[in-house]
N, C-alpha and C positions, 0 to 999 in steps of 0.2 A: 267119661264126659270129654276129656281132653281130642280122643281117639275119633269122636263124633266130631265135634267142633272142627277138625282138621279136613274128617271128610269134607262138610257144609262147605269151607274154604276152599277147597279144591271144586266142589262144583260149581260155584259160585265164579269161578276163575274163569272156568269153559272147559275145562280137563274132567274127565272121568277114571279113575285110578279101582279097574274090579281086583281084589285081592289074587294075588299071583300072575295077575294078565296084562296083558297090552294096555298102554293110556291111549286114551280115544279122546276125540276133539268132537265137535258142531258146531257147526254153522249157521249164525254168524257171529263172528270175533265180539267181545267186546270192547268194539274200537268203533269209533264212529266219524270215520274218514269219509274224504270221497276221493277218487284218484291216490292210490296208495302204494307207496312204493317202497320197496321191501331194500335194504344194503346190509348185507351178512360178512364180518368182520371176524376175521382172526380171534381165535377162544371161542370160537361159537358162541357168537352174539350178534343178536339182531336189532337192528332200528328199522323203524318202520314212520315213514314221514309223507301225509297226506294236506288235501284242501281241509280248510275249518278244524274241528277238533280242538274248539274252546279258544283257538289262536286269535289275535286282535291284530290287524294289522302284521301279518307274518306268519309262522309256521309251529305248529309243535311235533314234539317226536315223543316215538312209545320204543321200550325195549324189549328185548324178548330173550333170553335162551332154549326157547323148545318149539318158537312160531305159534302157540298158541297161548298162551299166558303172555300179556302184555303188559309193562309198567309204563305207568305214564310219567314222561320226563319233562313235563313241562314246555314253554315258548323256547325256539333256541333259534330262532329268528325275530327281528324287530326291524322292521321298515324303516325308523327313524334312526339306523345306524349311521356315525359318521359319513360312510359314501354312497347314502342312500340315493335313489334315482327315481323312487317309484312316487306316484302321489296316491298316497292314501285317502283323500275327499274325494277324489272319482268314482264312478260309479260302479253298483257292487263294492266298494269300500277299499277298492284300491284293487280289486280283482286277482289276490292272491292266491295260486291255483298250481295244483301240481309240480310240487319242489319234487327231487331226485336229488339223491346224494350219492358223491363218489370218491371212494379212496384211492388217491393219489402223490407219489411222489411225497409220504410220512404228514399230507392237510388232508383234507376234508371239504368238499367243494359241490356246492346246493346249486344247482340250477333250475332254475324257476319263472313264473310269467306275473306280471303285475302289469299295472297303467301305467303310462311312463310320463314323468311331467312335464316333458318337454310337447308341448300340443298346441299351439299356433292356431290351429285349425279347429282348437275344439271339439277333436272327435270324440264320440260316446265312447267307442272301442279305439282304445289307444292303448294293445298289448304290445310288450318286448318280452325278451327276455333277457332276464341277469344270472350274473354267477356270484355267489359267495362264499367265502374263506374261512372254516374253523380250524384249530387243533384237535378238537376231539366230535365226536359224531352227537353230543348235545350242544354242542354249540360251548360260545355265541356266537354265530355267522354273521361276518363281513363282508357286504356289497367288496366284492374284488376292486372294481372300479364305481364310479358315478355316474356311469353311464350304461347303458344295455352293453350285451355283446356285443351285436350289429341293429341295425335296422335298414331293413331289406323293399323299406316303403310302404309296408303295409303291417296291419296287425297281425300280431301271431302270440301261439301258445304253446302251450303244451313239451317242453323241451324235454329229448331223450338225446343221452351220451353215448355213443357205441367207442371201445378202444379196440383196434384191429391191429388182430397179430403180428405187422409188418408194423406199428409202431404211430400207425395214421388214428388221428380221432376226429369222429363226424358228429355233426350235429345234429339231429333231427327235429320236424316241427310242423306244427299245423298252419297255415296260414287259414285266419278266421274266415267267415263266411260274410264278413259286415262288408257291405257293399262289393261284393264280389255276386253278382249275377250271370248267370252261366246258363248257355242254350244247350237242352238238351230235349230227348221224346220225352220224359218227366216232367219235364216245366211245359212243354207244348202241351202234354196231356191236362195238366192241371190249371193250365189256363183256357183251354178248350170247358172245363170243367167249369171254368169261372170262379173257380177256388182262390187261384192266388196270381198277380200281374207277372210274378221275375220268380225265379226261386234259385238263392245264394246256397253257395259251396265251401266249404273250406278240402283243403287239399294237402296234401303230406308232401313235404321238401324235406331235402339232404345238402349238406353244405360240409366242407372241411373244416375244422376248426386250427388254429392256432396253438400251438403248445403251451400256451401260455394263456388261453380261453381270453389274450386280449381281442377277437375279431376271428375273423373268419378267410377261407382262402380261396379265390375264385367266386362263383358266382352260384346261388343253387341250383338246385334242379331238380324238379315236382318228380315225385316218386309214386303218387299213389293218389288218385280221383273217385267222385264216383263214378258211376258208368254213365255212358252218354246213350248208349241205344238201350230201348227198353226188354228187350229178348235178351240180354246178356246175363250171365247167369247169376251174376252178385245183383242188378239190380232189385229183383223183388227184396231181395231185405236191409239195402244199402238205405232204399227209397221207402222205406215205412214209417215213417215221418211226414213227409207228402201224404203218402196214397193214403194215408188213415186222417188227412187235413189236421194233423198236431200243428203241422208249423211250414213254413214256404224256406225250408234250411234242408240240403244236404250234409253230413257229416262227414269228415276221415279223417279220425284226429287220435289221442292218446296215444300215440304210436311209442314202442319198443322193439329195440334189435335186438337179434341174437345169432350167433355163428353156430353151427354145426356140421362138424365134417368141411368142407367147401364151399357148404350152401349159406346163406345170410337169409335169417326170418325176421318180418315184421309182423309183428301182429298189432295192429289197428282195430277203434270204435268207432261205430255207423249208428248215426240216426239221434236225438235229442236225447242230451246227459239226463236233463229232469224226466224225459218221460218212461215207458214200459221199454220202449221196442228200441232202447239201447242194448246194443249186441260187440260182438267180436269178431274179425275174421284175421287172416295173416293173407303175406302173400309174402314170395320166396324169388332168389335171383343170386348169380356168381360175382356181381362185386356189390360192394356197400352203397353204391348209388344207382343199383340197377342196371337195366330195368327189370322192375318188381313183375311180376305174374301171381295175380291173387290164384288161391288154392279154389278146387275144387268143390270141395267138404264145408265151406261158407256157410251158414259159420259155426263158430266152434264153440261158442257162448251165449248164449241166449234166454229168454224168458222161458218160465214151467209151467206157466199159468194154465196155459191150453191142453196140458199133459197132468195134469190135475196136482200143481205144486203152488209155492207162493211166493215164488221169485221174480219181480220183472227190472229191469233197468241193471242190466249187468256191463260192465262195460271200463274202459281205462285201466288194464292192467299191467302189471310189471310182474317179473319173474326172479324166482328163488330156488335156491334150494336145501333139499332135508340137511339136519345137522352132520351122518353120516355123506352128504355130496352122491348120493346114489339117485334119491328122486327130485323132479320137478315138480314144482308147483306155481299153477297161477293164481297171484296176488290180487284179487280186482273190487272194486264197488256194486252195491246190489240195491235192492229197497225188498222189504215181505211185506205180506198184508199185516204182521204185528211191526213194525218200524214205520210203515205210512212214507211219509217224503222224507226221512231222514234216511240218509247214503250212510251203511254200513259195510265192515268188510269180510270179504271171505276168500278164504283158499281152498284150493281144489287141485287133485292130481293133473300133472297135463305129461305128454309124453311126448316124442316123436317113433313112429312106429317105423318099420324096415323101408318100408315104401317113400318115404320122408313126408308122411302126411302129418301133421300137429294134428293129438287130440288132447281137451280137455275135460275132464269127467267131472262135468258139475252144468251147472248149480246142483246143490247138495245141502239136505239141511238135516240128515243124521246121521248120528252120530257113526267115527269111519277111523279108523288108525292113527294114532298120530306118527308126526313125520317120522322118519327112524334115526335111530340117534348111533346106531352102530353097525 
């Protein structure tokens, strides 16, 4: 009985343990994040810290030692910390979204987008971003300051940290789409169509940061749009959001870096977080602020539905890797037809091949390896 009982618990977990063989994972985690982001620590150990996930006002985190069994650690964020900055009555409830964690210099430092309440003007979307201070990777995280990092004048999300080998750290970030109207063949078409009057952008900027994540150094500089002519090769799936009348919004936002070799990869989501035709693509360049050249292969993450699976809205990922440091994996949010509109998450191998294309081998929803531990 004892021997059963153990099994049940192990699958129950998301692990499959067949006598003498390989432990195997599927897809999807039992975590129910949205934008999720993976920081692997010293002892092989994993946190893993997303939007929602039971959090009230702030953020919770799950632990891992094998990337697929997840313990839940609880809130180790609270908005109403000492140097809080954010206003939690705003809309969407203070719009707490995609924290990232990073070990630095023996802290712990969360960089994250909320409302900010300093708003004179009363806008709807009144995103910053902040950074906060732990000891240990569950917190409890302290606003660094009381105020954002910078504000740049306009709203923004989604913050990614890059540390480059030379010592330099950048910041990266979406500027939202809230009153940003942008002419392009897609908005001409789609008002030709009588579909929609303007149709807004959010766009991927890079900025230098401060060593001290008090501000920022120099001025940004947009790294990554979406396409403005309609024959360009990312457009059809940049703009499927438009072309299917979801919403009068282009997307280029969740962005993460990463170095390899010489080259610098982002990989970036396109098209509405809530809906199907949230996707994935990168684009690649030889310094950390560009300029970016989206890839070819665009994109590299997308819905299954069409291909006879029950994946759609994948999109917002961050990158890990296996306990043994040999593989990659991408980290990202999805929805199936058994989860509905609740954002769950999943991993999936990703690679870079000789030719330096990123592939990702997913969505995936059975059961496949788990990561390797040695």
């Amino acid at each position: 009985m004892k021997r059963l009982s153990t099994l049940l618990l192990m699958l129950t977990l998301g692990s499959t343990y067949a006598f003498g063989q390989q432990a195997t994972y599927q897809n999807p985690l039992k975590v129910q994040f949205g934008d999720p982001y993976v920081m692997h620590v010293k002892g092989d150990k994993y946190y893993m810290y997303g939007t929602g996930g039971g959090a009230k006002n702030g953020f919770s985190a799950y632990s891992s030692t094998d990337m697929i069994n997840w313990k839940n650690e609880g809130q180790v964020f609270y908005a109403a910390n000492k140097n809080g900055w954010s206003d939690s009555t705003a809309a969407w409830d203070g719009a707490y979204w995609a924290p990232e964690v990073y070990a630095y210099k023996g802290k712990f430092y969360m960089f994250y987008s909320a409302q900010w309440k300093n708003n004179p003007t009363k806008e709807l979307e009144n995103f910053r971003v902040g950074v906060a201070v732990a000891d240990k990777p569950t917190g409890p995280f302290i606003d660094l300051y009381t105020r954002p990092v910078f504000d740049p004048g306009y709203p923004i999300i989604d913050a990614n940290v890059f540390f480059d080998t030379n010592g330099k750290i950048y910041l990266y970030y979406s500027r939202c789409c809230y009153k940003h109207a942008v002419e392009s063949e897609v908005a001409t078409w789609a008002k030709q169509k009588g579909w929609y009057d303007k149709i807004e952008e959010s766009w991927v900027y890079g900025v230098e940061l401060k060593p001290d994540f008090s501000g920022v150094i120099s001025e940004p500089v947009m790294l990554l749009r979406p396409p403005v002519k309609m024959d360009d090769k990312q457009a059809e799936w940049e703009s499927r959001s438009v072309t299917s009348k979801e919403v009068n919004r282009r997307w280029t936002e969740g962005s993460v870096a990463f170095k390899k070799g010489n080259t610098y990869y982002m990989m970036y989501s396109a098209n509405y977080f809530g809906g199907k035709n949230y996707a994935v693509g990168y684009a690649t360049a030889k310094s950390p602020l560009g300029p970016f050249t989206k890839a070819s292969n665009n994109p590299v993450l997308q819905k299954n539905v069409e291909q006879g699976g029950v994946v759609t809205g994948t999109g917002h990922n961050s990158i890990t890797y296996s306990p043994n440091g040999k593989e990659m994996f991408c980290v990202y949010h999805a929805r199936t037809t058994a989860t509905g509109d609740e954002r769950v998450v999943f991993i999936d191998r990703m690679k870079i091949q000789k030719d330096g294309k990123l592939v990702v081998e997913g969505p995936t929803t059975k059961a496949q390896a788990a990561p390797a531990r040695k």
